[in-house]
N, C-alpha and C positions, 0 to 999 in steps of 0.2 A: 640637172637640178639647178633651181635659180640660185643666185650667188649676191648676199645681200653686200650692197656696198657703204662701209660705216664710215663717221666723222672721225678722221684719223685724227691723234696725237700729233702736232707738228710742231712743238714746242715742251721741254719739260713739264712749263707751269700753264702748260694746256688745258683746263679743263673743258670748254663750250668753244665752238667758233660761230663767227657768222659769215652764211653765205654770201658773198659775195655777187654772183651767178655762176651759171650753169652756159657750160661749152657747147655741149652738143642736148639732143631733145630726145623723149624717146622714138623707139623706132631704128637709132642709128647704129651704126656697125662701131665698135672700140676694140684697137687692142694693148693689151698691157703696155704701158708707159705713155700713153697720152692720154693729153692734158681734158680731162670732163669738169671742171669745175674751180673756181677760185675761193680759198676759202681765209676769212679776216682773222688773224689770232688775235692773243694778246700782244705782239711786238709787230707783223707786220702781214699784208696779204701775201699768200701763197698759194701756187698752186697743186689742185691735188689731181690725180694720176691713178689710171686704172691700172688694178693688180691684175687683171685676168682680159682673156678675149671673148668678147659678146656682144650681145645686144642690148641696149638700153629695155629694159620691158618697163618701167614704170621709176619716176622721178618723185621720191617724198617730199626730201629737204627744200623749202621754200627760200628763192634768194630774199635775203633780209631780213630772216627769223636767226634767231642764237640759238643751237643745237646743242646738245653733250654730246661731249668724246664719245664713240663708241655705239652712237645712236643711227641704224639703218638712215642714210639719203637718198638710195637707188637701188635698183634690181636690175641684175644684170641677168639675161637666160645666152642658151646656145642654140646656135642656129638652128633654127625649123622647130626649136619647143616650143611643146603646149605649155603656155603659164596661166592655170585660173584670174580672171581678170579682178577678182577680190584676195588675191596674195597676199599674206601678209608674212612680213618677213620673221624668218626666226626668232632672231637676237633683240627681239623692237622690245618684249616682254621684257629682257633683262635691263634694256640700255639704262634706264636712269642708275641701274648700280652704279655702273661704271664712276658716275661722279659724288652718288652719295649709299652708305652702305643701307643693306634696306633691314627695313624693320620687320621682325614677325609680328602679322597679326593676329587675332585668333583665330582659334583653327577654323571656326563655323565661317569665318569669310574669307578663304583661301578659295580661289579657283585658277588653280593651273594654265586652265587651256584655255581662260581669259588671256588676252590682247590688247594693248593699248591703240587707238588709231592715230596715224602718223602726226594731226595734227596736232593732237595733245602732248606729242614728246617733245615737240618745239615750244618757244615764248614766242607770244605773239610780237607783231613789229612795232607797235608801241606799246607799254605797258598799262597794261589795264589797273588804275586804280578803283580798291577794293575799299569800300569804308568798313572798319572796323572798328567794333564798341569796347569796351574795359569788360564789360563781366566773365568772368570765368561759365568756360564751358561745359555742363555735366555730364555729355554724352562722351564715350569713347569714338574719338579722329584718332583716322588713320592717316599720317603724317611720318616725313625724314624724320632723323635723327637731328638734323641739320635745318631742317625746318622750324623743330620743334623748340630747339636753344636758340634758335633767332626771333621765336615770336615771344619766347620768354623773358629774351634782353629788354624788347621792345615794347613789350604791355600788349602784345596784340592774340585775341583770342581766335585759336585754331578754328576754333564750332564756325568761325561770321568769315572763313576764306576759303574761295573753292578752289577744290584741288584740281590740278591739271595732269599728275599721276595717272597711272596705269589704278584702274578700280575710285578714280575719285581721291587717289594720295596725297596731299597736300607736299608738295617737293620746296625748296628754297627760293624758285623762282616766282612761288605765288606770293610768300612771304614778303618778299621784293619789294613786289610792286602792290602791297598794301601799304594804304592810309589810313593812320591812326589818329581814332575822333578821341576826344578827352570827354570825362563822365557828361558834359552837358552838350556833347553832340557836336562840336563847335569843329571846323577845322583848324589842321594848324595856323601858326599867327603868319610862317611864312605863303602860305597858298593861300592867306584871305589877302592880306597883300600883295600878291601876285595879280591877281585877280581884276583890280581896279586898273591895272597897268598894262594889261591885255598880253600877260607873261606865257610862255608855251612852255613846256617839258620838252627838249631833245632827249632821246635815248642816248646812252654814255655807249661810247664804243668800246670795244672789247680791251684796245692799248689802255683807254680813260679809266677803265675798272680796275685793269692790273695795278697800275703807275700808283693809282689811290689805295686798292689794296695794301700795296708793300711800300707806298710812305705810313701810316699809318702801323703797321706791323714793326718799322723801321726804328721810328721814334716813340712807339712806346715798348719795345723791348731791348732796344740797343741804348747803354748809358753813354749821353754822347759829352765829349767837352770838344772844346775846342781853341786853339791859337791861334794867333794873330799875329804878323810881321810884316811891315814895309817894306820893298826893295826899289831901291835905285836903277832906274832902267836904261841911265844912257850908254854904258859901253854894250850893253844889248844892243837896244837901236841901233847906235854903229856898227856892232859886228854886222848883222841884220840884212842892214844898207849894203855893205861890202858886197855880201853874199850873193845877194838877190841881183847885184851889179855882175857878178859875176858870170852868172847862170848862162848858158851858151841858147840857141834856139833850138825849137824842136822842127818838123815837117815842115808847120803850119805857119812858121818864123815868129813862133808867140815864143816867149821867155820858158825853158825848158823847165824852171821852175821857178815857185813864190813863194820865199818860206816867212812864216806868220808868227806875231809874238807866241802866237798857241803851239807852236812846232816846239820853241823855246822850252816853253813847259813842259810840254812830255818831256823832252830826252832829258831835262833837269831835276824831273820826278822819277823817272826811269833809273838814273845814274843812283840821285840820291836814295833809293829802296837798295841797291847793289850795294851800296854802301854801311846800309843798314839793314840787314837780312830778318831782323828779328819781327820789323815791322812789316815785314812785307807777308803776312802770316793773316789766319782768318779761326774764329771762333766754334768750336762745337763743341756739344755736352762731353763727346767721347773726349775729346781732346785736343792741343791747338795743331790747327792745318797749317805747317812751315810751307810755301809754295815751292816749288822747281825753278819757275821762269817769272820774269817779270813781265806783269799785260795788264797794261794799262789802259782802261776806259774812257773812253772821251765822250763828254755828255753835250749830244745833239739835239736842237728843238727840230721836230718836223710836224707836221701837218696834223692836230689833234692830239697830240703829245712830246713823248720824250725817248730818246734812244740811245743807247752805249755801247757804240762799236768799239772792238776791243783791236789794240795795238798789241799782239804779241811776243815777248824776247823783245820787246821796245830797247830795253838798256844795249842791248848789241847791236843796235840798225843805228846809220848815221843819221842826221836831222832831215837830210835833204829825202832821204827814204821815207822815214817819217810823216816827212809834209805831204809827197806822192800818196801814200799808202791812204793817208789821214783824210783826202780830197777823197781819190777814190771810194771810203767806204762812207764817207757824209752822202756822194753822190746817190749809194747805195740805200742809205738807209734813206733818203729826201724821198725815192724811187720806190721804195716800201719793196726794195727786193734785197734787203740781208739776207743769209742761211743763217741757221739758228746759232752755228758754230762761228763766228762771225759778230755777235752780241752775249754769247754766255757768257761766264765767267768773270774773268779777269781778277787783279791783286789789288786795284786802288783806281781812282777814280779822278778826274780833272774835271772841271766845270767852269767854263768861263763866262764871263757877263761883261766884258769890256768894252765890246765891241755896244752893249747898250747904256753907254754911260755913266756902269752901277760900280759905284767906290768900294762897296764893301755888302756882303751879304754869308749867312752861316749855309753851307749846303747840308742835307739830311745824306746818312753813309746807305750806301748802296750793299744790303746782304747779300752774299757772307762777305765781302772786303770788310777793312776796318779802318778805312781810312778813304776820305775826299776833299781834294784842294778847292778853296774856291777861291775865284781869282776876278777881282776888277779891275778898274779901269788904268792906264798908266797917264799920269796926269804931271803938268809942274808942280810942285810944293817949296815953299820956303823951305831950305835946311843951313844947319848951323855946322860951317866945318872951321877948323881952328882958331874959334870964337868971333870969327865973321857971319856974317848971313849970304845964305846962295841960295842958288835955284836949280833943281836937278826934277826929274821923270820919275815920280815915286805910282809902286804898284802894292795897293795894300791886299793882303790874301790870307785868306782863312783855312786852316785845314780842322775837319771835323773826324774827332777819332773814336773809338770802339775804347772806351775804359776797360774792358774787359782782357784785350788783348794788349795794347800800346799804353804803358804806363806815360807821365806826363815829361821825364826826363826822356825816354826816346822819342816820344812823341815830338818835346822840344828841339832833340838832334834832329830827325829827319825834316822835319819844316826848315831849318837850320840850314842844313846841308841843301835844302833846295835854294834857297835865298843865297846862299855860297856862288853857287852857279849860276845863278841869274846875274849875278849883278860879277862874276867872273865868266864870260859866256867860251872866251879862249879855253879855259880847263875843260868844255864837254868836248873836245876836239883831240884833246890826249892821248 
């Protein structure tokens, strides 16, 4: 019996990947646990893996279309079956549930043992813009749930967008990629402007839709405030200097390690959660999520976005583990081969911007944490100490909190307590 092979879940907040390509073609012999396919999430590419041993009988999923979870990619048969060469797989009828729930229509247009064809379950490789007019539509469309609350945000009528559904369904992704004309026909003011400038549309990759998704989720459901504190960073630097003087060589006779203002930070934001237990906590309706351990995020730019390898039990590893670990998983993440365990989670969040010359900036809190430092440049500034004027390495840094969870007096100690450490760098050695 052929053995339909779906777009797997490889991420919680998985919904659609995009293929990447395709390892082997059909025809070929596979067996469980090797690699047929690369497929793009939202955080980074992975490979997917056959469950079963067979033959490839036929390849759906097109590399460079976004699929839903749970949407037929390939047909797998067993050796020497006969597989009719118009197959179509079981589950292809259901897949769009998987990512939106479906709607009943009436009964007179219900056909069971209708079939969606494969190419319709995918989005095309560039999105087709749709023009679409203001007047409300009379007829009954059959459309998502999800469709149907996005064409309604948007003023766009269901009746003037075709579906790419199974029977003609209008799903989210035609909504998408419709364009809305205003009553006199006119496009928008930004694509008439484009226009003259010989502007193109890239498609958003799957990381670009998440990152925007869940900023936007971020800050307008999370109340955020935020503090503000300079630190003094020269007995850092010195300690720093020491350390990295220190460091004995490895194989290669390179400096066995390099630890970086940013090592600094974590284990000073690590410490300082230890020390404040109550913040290092996360928001739900049920109730507040006290954590176990402290795992700190460190927010990395790579290639078309942003990623937050998570430093685990941070407050217990020495700096110099830290800094290792820290390389290691940037290498990882630059490399777009994180495991998902690896980027979930975490208590709190670091964000640095020093190293681009930026003094000061608010970061947006990364859910569920409730709290992210952000941290620029270390710079001389005048400072006034016992009614003289000096010169010291100040680092001015923001931490951005979840009102919901971190009132403004802890909020104040923990920021507090990190600044404590910085500018005392001997105490993280304790």
């Amino acid at each position: 019996m052929p053995i339909d092979v779906l777009m797997p879940q490889l991420s919680p907040t998985m919904t659609e990947g995009r293929l990447a390509g395709w390892s082997v073609k059909e025809g070929d012999s596979v067996s469980a646990g090797d690699v047929i396919a690369e497929v793009e999430t939202d955080k980074a590419t992975m490979e997917v893996e056959a469950t079963d041993d067979g033959i490839i009988h036929s390849i759906i999923g097109k590399a460079g279309v976004e699929i839903q979870v749970g949407t037929p990619i390939a047909v797998l048969k067993e050796e020497g079956e006969m597989v009719a060469k118009d197959y179509t797989p079981a589950s292809q009828a259901a897949a769009p549930a998987v990512k939106e729930k479906a709607e009943e229509a009436p009964k007179a247009e219900v056909k069971p043992t209708a079939v969606a064809p494969a190419a319709k379950v995918v989005k095309p490789e560039l999105p087709k813009m749709t023009a679409v007019t203001s007047p409300a539509n009379t007829g009954r469309v059959k459309a998502s749930p999800v469709a149907r609350k996005i064409a309604q945000q948007r003023g766009i009528d269901l009746g003037a967008v075709q579906g790419s559904g199974p029977g003609g369904r209008v799903v989210k992704s035609d909504v998408d990629g419709a364009v809305v004309l205003n009553a006199g026909g006119s496009m928008p003011m930004a694509l008439q402007a484009a226009k003259p400038l010989n502007a193109t549309v890239e498609p958003h990759t799957m990381m670009r839709k998440t990152i925007a998704n869940r900023l936007v989720e971020a800050k307008q459901s999370v109340p955020h405030f935020y503090l503000t504190v300079d630190v003094e960073m020269d007995a850092l630097n010195e300690a720093r200097a020491q350390l990295n003087n220190m460091a004995g060589k490895d194989e290669s006779g390179k400096p066995a390690y390099k630890i970086s203002v940013n090592d600094f930070i974590i284990k000073a934001s690590s410490l300082a959660l230890r020390a404040h237990p109550d913040a290092n906590a996360s928001w739900s309706d049920e109730g507040l999520v006290r954590h176990g351990s402290v795992d700190v995020s460190v927010a990395v730019a790579i290639e078309g976005g942003l990623i937050t390898p998570i430093l685990t039990s941070s407050d217990e590893k020495s700096i110099v583990s830290l800094s290792t670990e820290m390389k290691e998983l940037a290498g990882l993440a630059r490399a777009g081969k994180l495991a998902p365990e690896q980027y979930q989670g975490g208590t709190f969040s670091v964000s640095n911007l020093g190293m681009y010359g930026i003094k000061h900036f608010d970061a947006i809190i990364n859910p569920p944490q409730s709290c992210i430092l952000a941290c620029g440049v270390a710079e001389e500034r005048p400072v006034v100490r016992d009614g003289g004027l000096d010169v010291a390495s100040i680092m001015t840094m923001t931490m951005s909190v979840d009102h919901r969870v971190v009132d403004g007096a802890l909020g104040a100690e923990l920021i507090g307590k990190i600044k404590f450490y910085l500018e005392n760098p001997v105490t993280m050695f304790a």
